[in-house]
Structure formats: structure tokens, C-alpha cells
N, C-alpha and C positions, 0 to 999 in steps of 0.2 A: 809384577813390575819388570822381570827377566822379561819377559812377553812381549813387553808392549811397547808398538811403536811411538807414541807420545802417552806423555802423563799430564793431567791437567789436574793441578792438586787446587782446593777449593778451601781457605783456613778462616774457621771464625777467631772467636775471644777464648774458646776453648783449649786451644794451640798456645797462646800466651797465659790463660794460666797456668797450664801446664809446664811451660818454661819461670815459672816465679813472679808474675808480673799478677799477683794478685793484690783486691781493693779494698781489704778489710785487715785482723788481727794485728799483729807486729808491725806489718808493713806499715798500715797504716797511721799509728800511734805513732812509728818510729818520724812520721814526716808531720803529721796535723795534730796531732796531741793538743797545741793551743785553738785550734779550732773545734778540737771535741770537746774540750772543755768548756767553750763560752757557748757551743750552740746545742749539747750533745748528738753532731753525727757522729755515728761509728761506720761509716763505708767512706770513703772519697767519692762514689756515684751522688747521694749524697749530699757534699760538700758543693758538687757542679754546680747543682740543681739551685742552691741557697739563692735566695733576693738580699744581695749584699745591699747596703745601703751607701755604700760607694766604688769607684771603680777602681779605688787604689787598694781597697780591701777583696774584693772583687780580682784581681789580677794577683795580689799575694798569693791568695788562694791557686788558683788556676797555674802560677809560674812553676808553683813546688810540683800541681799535676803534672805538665804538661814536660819537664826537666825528669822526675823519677820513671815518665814512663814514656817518653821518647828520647831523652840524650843520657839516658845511663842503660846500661847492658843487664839484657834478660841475666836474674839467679843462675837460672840452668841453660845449658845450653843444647836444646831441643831443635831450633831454627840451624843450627849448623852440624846437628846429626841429621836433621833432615836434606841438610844440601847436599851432604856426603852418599844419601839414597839417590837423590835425582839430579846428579849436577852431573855424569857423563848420558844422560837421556833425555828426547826432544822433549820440555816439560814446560809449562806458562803454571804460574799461580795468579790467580786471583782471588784477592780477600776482602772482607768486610771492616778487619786492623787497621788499626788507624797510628801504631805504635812502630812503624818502620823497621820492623824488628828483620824483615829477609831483607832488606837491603846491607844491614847492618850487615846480618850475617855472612854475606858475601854473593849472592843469590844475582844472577843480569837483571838488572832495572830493568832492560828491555824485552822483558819475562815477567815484568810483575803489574798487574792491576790493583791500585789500590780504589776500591770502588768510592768508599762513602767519605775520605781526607787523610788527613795528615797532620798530628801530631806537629810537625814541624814546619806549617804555612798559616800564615794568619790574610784574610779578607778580608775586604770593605764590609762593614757589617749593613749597609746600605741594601746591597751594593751598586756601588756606582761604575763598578767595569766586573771583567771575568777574568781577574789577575789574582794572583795569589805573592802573597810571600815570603822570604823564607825569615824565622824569627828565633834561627837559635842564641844570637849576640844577645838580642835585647831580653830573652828570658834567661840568658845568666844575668844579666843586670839585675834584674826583679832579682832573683835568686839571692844575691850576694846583697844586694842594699835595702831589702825589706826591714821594716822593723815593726816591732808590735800589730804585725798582720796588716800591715798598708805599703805597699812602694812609694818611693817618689813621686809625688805627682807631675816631676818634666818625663818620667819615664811611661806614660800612658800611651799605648801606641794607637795613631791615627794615621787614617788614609792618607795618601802622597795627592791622592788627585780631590779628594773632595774636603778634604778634613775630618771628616765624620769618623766614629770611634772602629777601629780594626778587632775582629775575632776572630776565633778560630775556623779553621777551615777544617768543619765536619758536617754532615751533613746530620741534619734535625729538622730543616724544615723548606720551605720554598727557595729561598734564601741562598742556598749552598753553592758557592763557583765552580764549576768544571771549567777549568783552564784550560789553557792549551794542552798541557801537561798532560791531564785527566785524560780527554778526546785524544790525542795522541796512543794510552797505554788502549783505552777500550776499544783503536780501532786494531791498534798489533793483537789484542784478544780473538775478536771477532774472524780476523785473518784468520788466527791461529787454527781456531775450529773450523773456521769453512774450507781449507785446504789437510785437514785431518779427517773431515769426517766421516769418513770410509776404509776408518784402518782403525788395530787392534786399539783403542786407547783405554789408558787405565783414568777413569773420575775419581782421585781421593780425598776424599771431604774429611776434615780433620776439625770437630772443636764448634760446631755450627750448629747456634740451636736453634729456636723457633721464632727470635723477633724477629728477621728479617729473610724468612726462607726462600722468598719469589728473586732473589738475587744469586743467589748460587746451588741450594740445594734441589728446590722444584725444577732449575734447568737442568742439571746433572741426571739426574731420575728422566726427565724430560729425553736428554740426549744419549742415554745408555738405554732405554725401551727404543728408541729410533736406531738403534744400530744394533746388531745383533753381534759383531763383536768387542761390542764395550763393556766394560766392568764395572763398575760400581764400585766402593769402598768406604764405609763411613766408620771409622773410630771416633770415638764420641764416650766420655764419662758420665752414663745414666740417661741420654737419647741416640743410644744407636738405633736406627733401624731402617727400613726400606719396606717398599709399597709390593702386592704380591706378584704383580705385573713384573718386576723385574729380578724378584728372587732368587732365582736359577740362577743369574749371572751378578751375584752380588753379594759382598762378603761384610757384615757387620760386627764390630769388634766395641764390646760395653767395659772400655779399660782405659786406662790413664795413657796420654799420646805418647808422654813421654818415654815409659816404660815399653812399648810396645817399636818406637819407632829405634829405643836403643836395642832391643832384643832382634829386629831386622838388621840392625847393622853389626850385631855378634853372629849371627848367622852366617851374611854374606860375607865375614872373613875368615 
């Protein structure tokens, strides 16, 4: 990281749970307890998934997700040992998170791609535009006047332009809105790499497993075998590794992010 002239850090789900934003044990009891009980899920992935049989039960559910793990702060804080690594160096993150957590942590928006949504934008579930919104008011609403696992039913949030019912803005199927937003960060990314790509940079992949590799992993590998002074870097809890094509310049670390990322910043003081 001394080295190099840009770092292009790459963060899956790995990175957050590494930071305490995990979907099952304690956490999860602590917040759905009456939904493990009437359906028994034991994960909140889980509870996503259920075919509510209405939208007001349907949205109680999802307000508690979408509130513990985008408007309250990471357990540990990993996302802001990490900014203290890469915040005086030319660095772009982009990740497959959807939990806003390097914005949070103080990290330039105009450095961050988030690929697949956000936690805190709700879309036309239609969709009838490529507009997204922002929904932290109305899911403290849900939050705070849920009762016996249903909100209010005037609290159901619907499109401004069509009426039709609003969801969340993550990507799962054809469906998904890239907004302006979106097209704006993936064109500052794309910049970023085509006016870097002939100098030392470090790819640090943190946390990235195999659902959705052809988004950040297979490019990194891709773009560190095409340059001969790029690095490689993957910490990863039980899938570290790298392809033998780029081995030689490539450091994989099979250990907790968190732990590793605090041990670089005892180091560098």
C-alpha cells in the first residue's frame, strides 16, 4: 500500500460481517424473535425471502431489516479503520454492499460505487421511471408504529408517478433502477481505472465470495494479469485465493478483515 500509486479496494458482505452486521444468533433474535417464533426463520436472509400474506406484514418485517442494517452503525468499526489505511491515497471502492456502511464511515461518495443498491432508496416496483428514493423517514415510521408485525396500512409506501407499490432498491432481478446516481458513480469508476491503468495499483478485495464474482473479483484478477505492476490482494475468511496466472504478484490472506486490517494500522503507527 506504501507503493502504490492508486488502490482500488473491492468490499463484499465479508467486510460487514466482519464489522458486526451479522444475520443470524443474537442479532437476529434480538430484532425478529416474533417472527421466528410464528414462522421459525432463524436468519433474516430468510425472513426477506417469506411470501407475507400481506404488505403491512411484509414491510414490518423488511422496516426492522432495512433500519438495523442501514440506519444504525456497524458493532465494530472496520469501515473507519479502513479509511484511516486509504484516506491520504488515490483509492475508488467499489462494492457489491448494499448497507452504506463507507459512506457512513466517512469515506468521499465521489470514490464509492455502490453496484447492486442501497439499503436506503426505495423504487417503483414496476418500474415506471429510473428514479429512486430516499426512505429513511418513512422506515422510522414503520419502525416506531408497527404493531403485532403489521404497520399502518396509510404507511405503505407507493410510487409518486404511477401509484404502484415501491421496493427496495437492490438488485435481484431485471427490475433493478440504476439512477442517475448509479450511472454517475460507475462512470467516475471506469474513469478511475482508465486513467490509472498503467501505474503501480494495489486491487484489495476484502470479504468477496462467489455469488457474484464476474462484478469485482474476475475483473481484478482480469486487470492485475493485464498490468504487470498491479497487485492483487484478497483477505477473505475461508476463500482466499488467486488463479496461478497471477500468483507471483499476489498476496492472499485466509483471516478475519477485521483483525488484519487493525494489525496494518498498528503497524503503520
Amino acid at each position: 500500500m506504501d507503493s502504490a500509486d492508486a488502490v482500488v479496494v473491492g468490499a463484499g458482505a465479508g467486510l460487514s460481517t466482519s464489522a458486526g452486521f451479522v444475520y443470524t444468533g443474537e442479532r437476529f433474535q434480538r430484532y425478529f424473535s416474533d417472527f421466528a417464533d410464528k414462522y421459525g426463520f432463524r436468519d433474516m436472509y430468510s425472513g426477506g425471502f417469506y411470501p407475507y400474506s400481506s404488505l403491512e406484514e411484509f414491510w414490518a418485517y423488511w422496516s426492522r431489516y432495512i433500519f438495523i442494517n442501514r440506519y444504525m452503525d456497524a458493532p465494530k468499526p472496520i469501515y473507519e479503520d479502513l479509511l484511516a489505511l486509504v484516506h491520504d491515497k488515490d483509492y475508488f471502492v467499489i462494492t457489491t454492499n448494499v448497507d452504506h456502511c463507507f459512506q457512513k464511515a466517512g469515506f468521499d461518495k465521489k470514490r464509492l460505487f455502490y453496484t447492486q443498491g442501497d439499503f436506503g432508496l426505495f423504487q417503483c416496483s414496476e418500474p415506471c421511471c429510473q428514479e429512486t428514493f430516499d426512505n429513511e423517514n418513512i422506515i422510522r415510521q414503520m419502525m416506531e408504529q408497527q404493531k403485532d408485525m403489521r404497520i399502518p396500512s396509510e404507511l405503505l409506501p407507493v410510487c409518486p408517478h404511477c401509484g404502484k407499490p415501491l421496493t427496495m432498491n437492490l438488485r435481484s432481478d431485471d427490475k433493478f433502477v440504476e439512477d442517475e446516481g448509479w450511472h454517475r458513480a460507475a462512470e467516475r469508476y471506469e474513469n478511475f481505472l482508465r486513467t490509472r491503468e498503467n501505474q503501480r495499483i494495489l486491487f484489495l478485495e476484502l470479504g468477496i465470495g462467489y455469488n457474484t464474482p464476474v462484478i469485482i473479483k474476475y475483473p481484478f484478477w482480469r486487470m492485475t494479469e493485464e498490468n504487470p505492476q498491479a497487485t492483487y490482494v484478497c483477505v477473505n475468511y475461508g476463500e482466499a485465493s488467486c488463479p496461478r496466472e497471477i500468483a507471483g504478484r499476489s498476496i492472499v490472506v485466509n483471516a478475519d478483515i477485521g483483525e488484519i486490517v487493525s494489525a496494518l494500522i498498528d503497524e503503520s503507527d
